[in-house]
C-alpha positions in Angstrom: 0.0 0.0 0.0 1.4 3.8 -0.4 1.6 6.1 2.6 -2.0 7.6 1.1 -3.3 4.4 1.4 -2.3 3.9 5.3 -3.4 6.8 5.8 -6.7 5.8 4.6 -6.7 2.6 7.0 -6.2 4.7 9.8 -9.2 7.0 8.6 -11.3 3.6 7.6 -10.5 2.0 11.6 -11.3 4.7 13.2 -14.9 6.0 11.6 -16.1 2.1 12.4 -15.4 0.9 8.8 -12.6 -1.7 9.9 -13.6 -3.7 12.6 -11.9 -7.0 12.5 -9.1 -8.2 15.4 -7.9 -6.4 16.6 -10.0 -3.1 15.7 -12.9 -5.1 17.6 -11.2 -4.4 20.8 -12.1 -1.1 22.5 -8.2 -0.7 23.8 -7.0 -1.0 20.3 -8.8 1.0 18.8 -8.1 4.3 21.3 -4.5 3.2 20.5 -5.3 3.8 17.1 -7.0 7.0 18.2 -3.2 8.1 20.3 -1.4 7.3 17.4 -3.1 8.8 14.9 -2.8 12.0 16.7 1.0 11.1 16.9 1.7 10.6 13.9 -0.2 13.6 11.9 1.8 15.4 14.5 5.2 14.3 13.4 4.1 14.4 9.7 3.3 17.7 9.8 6.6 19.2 12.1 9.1 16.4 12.0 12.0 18.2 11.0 14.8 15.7 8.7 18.3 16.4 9.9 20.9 18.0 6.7 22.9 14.8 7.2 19.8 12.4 6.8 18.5 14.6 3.7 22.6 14.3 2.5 22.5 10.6 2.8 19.1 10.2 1.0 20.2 12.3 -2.1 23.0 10.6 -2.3 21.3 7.2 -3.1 22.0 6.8 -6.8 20.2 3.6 -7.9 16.7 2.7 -7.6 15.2 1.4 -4.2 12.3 0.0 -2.7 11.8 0.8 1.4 9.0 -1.2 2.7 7.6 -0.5 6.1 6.1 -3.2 8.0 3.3 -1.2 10.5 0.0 -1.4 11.7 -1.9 1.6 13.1 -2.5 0.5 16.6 1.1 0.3 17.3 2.7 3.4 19.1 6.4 2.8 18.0 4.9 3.1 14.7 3.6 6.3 15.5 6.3 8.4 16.2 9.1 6.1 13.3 6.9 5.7 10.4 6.2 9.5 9.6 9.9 9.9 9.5 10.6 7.0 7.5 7.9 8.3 5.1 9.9 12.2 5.0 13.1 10.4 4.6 11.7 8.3 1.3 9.9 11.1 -0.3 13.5 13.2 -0.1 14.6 11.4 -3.2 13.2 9.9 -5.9 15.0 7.0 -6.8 13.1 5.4 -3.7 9.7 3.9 -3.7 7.8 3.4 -0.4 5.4 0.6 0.5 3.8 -0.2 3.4 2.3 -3.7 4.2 -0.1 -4.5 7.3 1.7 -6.7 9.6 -1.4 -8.7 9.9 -2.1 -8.9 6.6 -2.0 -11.8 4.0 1.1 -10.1 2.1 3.1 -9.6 4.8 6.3 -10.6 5.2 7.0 -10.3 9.3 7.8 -13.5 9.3 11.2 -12.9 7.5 12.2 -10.5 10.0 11.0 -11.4 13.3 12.7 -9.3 16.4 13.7 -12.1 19.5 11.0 -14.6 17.8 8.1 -12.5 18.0 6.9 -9.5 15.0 7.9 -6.5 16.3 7.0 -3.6 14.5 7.7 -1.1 12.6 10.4 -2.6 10.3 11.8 -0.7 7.6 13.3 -2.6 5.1 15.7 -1.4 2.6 16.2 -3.5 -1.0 17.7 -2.7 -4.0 16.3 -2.8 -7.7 16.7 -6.4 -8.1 14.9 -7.3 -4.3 17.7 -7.5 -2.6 17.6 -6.5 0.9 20.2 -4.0 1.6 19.5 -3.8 5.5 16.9 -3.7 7.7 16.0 -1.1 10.5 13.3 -1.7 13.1 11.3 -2.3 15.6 12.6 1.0 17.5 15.6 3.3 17.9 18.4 1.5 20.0 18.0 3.6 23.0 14.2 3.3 22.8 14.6 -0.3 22.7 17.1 -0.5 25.5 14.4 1.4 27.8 12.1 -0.6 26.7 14.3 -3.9 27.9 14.8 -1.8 31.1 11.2 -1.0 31.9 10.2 -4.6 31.5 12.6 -5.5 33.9 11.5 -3.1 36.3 8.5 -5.4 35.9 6.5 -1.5 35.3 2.7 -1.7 34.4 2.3 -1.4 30.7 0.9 1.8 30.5 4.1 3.2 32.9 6.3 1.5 29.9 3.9 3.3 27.5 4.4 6.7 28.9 8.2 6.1 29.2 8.4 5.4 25.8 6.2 8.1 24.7 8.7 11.0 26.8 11.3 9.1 24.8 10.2 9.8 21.4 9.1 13.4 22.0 12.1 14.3 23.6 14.1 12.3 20.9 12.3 14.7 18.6 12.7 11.9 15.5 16.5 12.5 15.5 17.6 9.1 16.2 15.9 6.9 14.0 17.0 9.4 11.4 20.8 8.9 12.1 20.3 5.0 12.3 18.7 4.6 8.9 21.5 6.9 7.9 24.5 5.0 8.9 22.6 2.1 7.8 22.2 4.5 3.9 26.1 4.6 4.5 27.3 1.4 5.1 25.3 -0.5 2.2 26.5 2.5 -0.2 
């Protein structure tokens, strides 16, 4: 699907018209409420760092970066508007997202510790080769995350851990991981 089209799904879950699992459940769907929010938020003042926008232009061949998401999920929320930015930077780079829970995707191919972890950003080449792969969160996101559940916090403490994260992070880490992964496979 295009970044239109996700859009669309979020529009579709929350006016009632997509109401299979997990949209049937009333906590998922205010998730999908919070991120929405979220995410229109960081499409509309995200900012893209000059050596982010200096490693997308100077991708010279044809890519395809596919985002593995799902509305409801709140790391998605605040790392899939920037992913989106970064792609429409340059383009020799097509964006498509797939629904995790979806027939087509392809979480199973890049689990995170055995379970599907999203959002995962992967990164192929013109002939469908993957060049590297970026998700579920920033490393220090992650690493709090780790912490928190160790900490044995409820889930909505870890949620609102997170969530100071990512505001305070202000979308700058995810932008120099995908970088250095733009680097490396360059």
């Amino acid at each position: 699907m295009t970044f239109k089209d996700y859009q669309q799904t979020f529009d579709e879950v929350l006016a009632g018209k997509i109401t299979h699992t997990p949209y049937d459940d009333p906590h998922f769907l205010e998730y999908t409420k919070l991120n929405f929010s979220r995410f229109n938020r960081w499409i509309k003042k995200g900012e893209i760092l000059p050596e982010t926008i200096a490693a997308i232009n100077s991708i010279s061949t044809k890519q395809t970066w596919v985002i593995i998401s799902e509305p409801w999920c709140g790391d998605a929320s605040h790392c899939v508007p920037f992913m989106v930015k970064m792609a429409e930077l340059n383009p020799l780079i097509t964006l498509e997202i797939k629904l995790r829970d979806s027939e087509n995707s392809e979480i199973e191919n890049y689990l995170t510790h055995g379970g599907k972890a999203i959002p995962i950003l992967i990164v192929r080449d013109s002939d469908n080769n993957d060049l590297f792969v970026w998700g579920p969160r920033p490393e220090p996101a992650h690493a709090l995350f780790l912490e928190l559940k160790q900490q044995q916090l409820t889930l909505e403490e870890q949620k609102i851990a997170l969530q100071n994260w990512y505001n305070k992070d202000l979308g700058q880490t995810i932008q120099k991981e995908i970088t250095k992964g733009i680097i490396h496979q360059q």
